[in-house]
N, C-alpha and C positions, 0 to 999 in steps of 0.2 A: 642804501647799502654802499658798504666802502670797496675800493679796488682792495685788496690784500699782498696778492702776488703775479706777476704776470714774467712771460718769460717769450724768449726772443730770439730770431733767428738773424745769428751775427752777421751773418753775409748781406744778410738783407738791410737791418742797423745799418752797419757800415760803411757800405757801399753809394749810401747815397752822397750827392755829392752838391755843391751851392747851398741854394736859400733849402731844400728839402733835408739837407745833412742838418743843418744848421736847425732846421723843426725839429728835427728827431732828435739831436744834444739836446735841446731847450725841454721837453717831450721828456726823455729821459730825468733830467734836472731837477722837474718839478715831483715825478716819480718820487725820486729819491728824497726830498724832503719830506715827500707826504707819507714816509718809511712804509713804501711799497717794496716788496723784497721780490728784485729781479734776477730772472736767471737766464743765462745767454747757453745755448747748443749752436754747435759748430760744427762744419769740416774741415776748419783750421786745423793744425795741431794747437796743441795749449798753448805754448812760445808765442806763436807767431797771433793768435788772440787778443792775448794781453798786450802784447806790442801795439797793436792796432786800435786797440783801447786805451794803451799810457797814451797814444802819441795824440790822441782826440779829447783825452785829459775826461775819459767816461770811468776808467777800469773802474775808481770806485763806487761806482753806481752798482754793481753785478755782485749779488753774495755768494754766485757758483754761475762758473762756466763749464759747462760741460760738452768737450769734443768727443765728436763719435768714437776717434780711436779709443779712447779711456771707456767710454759705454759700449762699446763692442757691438754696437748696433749702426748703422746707416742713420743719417743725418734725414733721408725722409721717409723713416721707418715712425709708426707712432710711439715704436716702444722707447725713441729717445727722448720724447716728453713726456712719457708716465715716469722714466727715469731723473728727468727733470725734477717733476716733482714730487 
């Protein structure tokens, strides 16, 4: 069985920092060639998201980011991963 979609909590992405940031780009990388369609929830605003994601040179790894303000639910509510997907 293949991965398909998997989706991700951007704070957590993110936030890592050294050789563990540096796993997770790589992690993500390979995702995205093996056209896995990933999707990031956040309690960023959107802006500040994708900023965080050009400047790590990820954004286009993510075919939908979706921050809670926009889902109108809380970040560790389940209903913003059934909204995910």
């Amino acid at each position: 069985m293949r991965l398909q979609s998997a989706i991700f909590y951007l704070e957590d992405t993110l936030l890592l920092d050294g050789e563990a940031g540096k796993s997770a780009e790589k992690v993500l990388s390979i995702l995205k060639m093996e056209s896995v369609w990933m999707a990031a929830v956040t309690a960023m605003p959107r802006e500040t998201a994708e900023a965080a994601l050009k400047a790590r040179k990820l954004l286009d790894c993510f075919r939908l980011i979706l921050p809670q303000e926009e889902a109108l639910c809380a970040i560790d509510s389940g209903e913003l991963l059934e909204k995910a997907m």
